[in-house]
DRENTORKOL-3810 file (N, C-alpha, C; in nm, 4 decimals):
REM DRENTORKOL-3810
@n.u->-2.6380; n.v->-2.8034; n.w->-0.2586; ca.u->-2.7316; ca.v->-2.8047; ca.w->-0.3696; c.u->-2.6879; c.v->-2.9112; c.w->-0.4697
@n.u->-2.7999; n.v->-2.9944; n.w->-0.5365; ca.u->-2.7486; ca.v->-3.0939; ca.w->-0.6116; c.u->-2.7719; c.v->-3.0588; c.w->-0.6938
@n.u->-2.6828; n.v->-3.1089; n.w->-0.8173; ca.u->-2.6317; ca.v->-3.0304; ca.w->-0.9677; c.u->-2.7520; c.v->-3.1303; c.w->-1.0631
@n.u->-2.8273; n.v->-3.0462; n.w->-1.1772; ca.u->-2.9295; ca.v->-3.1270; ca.w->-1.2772; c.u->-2.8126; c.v->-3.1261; c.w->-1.3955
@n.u->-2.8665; n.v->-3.2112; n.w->-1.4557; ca.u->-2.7773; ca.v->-3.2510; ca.w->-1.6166; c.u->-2.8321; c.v->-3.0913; c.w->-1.7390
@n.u->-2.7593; n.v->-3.0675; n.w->-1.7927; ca.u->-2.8521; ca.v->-2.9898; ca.w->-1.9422; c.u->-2.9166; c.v->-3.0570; c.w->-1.9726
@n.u->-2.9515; n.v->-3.1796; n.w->-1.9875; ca.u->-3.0641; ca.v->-3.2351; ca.w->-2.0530; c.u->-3.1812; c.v->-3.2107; c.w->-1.9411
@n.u->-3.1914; n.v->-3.1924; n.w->-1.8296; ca.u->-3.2630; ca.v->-3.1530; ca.w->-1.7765; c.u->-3.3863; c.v->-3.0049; c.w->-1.7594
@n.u->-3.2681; n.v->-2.9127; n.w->-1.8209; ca.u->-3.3363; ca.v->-2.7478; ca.w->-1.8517; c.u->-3.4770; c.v->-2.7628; c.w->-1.9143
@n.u->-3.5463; n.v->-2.6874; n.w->-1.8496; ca.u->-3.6924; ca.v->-2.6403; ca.w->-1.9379; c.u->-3.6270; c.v->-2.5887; c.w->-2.0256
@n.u->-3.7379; n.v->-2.5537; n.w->-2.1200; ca.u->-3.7307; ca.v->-2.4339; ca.w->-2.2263; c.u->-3.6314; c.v->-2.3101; c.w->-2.1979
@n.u->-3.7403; n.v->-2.2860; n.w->-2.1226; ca.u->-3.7022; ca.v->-2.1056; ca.w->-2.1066; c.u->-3.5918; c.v->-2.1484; c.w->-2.0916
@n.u->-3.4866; n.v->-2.2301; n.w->-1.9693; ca.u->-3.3598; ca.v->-2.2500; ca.w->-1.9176; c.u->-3.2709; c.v->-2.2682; c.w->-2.0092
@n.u->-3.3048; n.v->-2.3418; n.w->-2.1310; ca.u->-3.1910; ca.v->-2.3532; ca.w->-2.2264; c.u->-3.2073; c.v->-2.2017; c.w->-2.3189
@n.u->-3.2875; n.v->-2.2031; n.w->-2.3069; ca.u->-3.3241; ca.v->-2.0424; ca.w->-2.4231; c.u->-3.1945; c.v->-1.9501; c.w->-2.3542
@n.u->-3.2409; n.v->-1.9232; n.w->-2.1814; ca.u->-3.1386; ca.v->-1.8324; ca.w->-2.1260; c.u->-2.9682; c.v->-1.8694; c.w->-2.1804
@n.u->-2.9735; n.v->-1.9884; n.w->-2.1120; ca.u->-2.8202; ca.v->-2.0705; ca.w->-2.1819; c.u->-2.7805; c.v->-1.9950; c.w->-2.2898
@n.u->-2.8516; n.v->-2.0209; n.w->-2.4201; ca.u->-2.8160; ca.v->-2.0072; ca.w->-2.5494; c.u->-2.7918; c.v->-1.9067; c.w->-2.5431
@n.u->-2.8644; n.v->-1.7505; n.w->-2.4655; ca.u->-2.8240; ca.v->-1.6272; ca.w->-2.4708; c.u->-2.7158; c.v->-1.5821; c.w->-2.4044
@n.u->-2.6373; n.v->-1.6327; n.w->-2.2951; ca.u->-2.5679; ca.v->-1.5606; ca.w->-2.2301; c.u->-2.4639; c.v->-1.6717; c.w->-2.3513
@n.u->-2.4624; n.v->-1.8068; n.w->-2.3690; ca.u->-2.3249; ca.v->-1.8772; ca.w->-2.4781; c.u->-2.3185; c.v->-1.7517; c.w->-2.5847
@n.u->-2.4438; n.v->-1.7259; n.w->-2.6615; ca.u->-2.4251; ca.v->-1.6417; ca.w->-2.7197; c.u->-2.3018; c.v->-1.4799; c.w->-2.7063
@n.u->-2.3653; n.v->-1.4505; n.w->-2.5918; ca.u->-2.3084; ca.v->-1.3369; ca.w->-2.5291; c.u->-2.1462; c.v->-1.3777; c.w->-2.5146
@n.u->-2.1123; n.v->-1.4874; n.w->-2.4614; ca.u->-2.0076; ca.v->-1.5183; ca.w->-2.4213; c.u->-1.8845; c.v->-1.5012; c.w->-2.5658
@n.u->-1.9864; n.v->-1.6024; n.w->-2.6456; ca.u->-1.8794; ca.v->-1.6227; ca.w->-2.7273; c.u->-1.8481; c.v->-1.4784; c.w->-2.8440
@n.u->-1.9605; n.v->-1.3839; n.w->-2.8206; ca.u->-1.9444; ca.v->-1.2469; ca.w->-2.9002; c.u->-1.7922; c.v->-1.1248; c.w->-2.8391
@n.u->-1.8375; n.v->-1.1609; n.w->-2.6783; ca.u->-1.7373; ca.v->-1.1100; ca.w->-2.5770; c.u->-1.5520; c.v->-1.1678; c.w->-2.6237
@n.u->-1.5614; n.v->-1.2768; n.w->-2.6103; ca.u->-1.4405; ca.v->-1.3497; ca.w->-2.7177; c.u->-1.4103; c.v->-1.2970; c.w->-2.8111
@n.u->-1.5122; n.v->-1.2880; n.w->-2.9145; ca.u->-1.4419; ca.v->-1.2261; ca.w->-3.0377; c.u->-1.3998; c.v->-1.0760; c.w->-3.0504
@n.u->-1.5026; n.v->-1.0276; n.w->-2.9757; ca.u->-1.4430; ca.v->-0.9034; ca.w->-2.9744; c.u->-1.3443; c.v->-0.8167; c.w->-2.8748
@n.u->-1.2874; n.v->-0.9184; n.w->-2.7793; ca.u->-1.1745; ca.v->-0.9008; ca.w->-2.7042; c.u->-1.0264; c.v->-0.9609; c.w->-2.8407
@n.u->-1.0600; n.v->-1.0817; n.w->-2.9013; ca.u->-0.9489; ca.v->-1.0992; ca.w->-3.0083; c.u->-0.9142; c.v->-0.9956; c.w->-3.0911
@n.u->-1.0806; n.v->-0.8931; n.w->-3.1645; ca.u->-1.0176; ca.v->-0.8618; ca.w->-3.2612; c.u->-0.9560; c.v->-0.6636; c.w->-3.1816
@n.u->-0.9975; n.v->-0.6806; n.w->-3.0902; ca.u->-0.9317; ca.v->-0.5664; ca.w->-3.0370; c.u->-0.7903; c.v->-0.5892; c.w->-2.9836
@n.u->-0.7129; n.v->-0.7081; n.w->-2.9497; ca.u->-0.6011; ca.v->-0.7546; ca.w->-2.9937; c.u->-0.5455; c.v->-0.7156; c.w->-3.1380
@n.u->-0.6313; n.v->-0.7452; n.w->-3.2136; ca.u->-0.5541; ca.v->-0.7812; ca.w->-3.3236; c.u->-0.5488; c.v->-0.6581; c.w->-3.4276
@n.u->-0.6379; n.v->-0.5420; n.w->-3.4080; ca.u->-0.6797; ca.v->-0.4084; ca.w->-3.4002; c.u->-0.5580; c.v->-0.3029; c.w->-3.3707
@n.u->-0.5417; n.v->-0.2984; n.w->-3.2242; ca.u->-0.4600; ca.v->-0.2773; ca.w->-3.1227; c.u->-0.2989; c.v->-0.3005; c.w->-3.1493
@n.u->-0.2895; n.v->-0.4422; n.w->-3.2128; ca.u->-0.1551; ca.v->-0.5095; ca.w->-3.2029; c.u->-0.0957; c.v->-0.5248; c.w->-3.1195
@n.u->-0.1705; n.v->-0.5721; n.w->-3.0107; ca.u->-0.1310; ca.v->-0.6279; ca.w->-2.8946; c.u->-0.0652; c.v->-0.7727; c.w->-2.8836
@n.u->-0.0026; n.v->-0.7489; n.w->-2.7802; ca.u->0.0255; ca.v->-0.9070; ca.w->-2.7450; c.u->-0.0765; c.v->-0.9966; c.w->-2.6687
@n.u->-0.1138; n.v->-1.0598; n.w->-2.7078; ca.u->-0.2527; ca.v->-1.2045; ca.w->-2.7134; c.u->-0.2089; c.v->-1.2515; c.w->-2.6042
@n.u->-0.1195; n.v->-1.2797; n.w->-2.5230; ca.u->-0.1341; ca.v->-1.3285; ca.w->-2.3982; c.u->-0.1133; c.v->-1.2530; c.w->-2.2867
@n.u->-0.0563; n.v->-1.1203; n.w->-2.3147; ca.u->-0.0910; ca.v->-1.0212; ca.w->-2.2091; c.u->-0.1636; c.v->-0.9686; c.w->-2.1532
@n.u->-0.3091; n.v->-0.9352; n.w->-2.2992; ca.u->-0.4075; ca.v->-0.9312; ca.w->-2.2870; c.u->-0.5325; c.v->-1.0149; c.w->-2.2318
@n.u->-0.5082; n.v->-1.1245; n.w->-2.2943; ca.u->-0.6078; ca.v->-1.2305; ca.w->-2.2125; c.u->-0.5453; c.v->-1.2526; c.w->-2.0479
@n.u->-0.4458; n.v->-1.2575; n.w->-2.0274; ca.u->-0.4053; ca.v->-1.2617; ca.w->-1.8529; c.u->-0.4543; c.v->-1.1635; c.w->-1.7643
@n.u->-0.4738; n.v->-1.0304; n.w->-1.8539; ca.u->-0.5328; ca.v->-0.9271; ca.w->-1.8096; c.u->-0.6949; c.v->-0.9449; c.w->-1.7875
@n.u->-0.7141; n.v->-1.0030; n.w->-1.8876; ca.u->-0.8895; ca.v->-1.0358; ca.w->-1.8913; c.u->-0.9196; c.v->-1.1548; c.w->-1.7932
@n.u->-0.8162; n.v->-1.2552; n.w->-1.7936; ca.u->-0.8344; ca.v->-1.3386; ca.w->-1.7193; c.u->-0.8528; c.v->-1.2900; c.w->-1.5380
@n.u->-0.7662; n.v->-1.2011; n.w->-1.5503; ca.u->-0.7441; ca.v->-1.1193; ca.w->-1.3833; c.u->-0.8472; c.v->-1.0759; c.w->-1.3488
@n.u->-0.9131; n.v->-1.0136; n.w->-1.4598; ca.u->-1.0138; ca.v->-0.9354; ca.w->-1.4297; c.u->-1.1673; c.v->-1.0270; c.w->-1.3765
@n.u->-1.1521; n.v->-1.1434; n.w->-1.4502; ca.u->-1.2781; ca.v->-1.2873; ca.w->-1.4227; c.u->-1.2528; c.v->-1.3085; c.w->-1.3122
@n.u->-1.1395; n.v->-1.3189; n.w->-1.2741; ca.u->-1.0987; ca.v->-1.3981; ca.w->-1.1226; c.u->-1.1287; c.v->-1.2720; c.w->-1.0309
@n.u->-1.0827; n.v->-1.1935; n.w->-1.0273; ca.u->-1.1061; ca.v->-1.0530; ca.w->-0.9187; c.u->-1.2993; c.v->-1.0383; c.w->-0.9181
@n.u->-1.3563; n.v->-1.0689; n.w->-1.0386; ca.u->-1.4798; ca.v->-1.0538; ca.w->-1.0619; c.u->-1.5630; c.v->-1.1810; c.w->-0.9495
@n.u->-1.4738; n.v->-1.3191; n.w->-0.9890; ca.u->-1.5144; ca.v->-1.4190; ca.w->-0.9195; c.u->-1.4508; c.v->-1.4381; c.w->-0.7831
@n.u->-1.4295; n.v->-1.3282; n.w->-0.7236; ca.u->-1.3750; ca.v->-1.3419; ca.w->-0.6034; c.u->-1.5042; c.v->-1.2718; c.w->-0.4861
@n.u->-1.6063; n.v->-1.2375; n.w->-0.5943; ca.u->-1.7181; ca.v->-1.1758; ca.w->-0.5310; c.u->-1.8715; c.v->-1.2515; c.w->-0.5243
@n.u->-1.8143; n.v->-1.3782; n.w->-0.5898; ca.u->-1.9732; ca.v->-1.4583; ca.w->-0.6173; c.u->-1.9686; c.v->-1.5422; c.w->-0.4749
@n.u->-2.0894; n.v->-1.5796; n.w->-0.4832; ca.u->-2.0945; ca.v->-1.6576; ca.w->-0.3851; c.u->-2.0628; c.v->-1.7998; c.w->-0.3533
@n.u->-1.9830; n.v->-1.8048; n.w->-0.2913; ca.u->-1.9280; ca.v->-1.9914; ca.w->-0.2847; c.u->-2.0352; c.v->-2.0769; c.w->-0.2479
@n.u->-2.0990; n.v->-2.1640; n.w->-0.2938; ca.u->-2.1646; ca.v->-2.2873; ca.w->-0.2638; c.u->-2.1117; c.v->-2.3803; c.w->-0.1818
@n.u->-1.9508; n.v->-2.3866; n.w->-0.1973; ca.u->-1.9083; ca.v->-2.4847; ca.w->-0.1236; c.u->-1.9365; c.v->-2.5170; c.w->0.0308
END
């Protein structure tokens, strides 16, 4: 499959974009401030979250 630029997205396509960036970057903050809540250690936690993306992305489908 060949890859389009963002400048390419319809409407709707960037609209979606903006909602899941949105989503994304809310997910961020509120994984920090439950760190910081918590008094956790910040890189134990994100390695943990990170594990959890990768185990998550071990189920998508490869294009390659």
């Amino acid at each position: 499959m060949d890859s389009i630029s963002f400048d390419e997205l319809n409407d709707n396509q960037i609209k979606e974009f903006e909602k899941l960036a949105d989503d994304y970057s809310y997910s961020l903050q509120m994984i920090n401030l439950f760190i910081e809540n918590n008094k956790l250690d910040c890189d134990e936690v994100w390695d943990k979250a990170n594990q959890a993306y990768d185990n998550d992305m071990s189920y998508a489908p490869n294009e390659d």
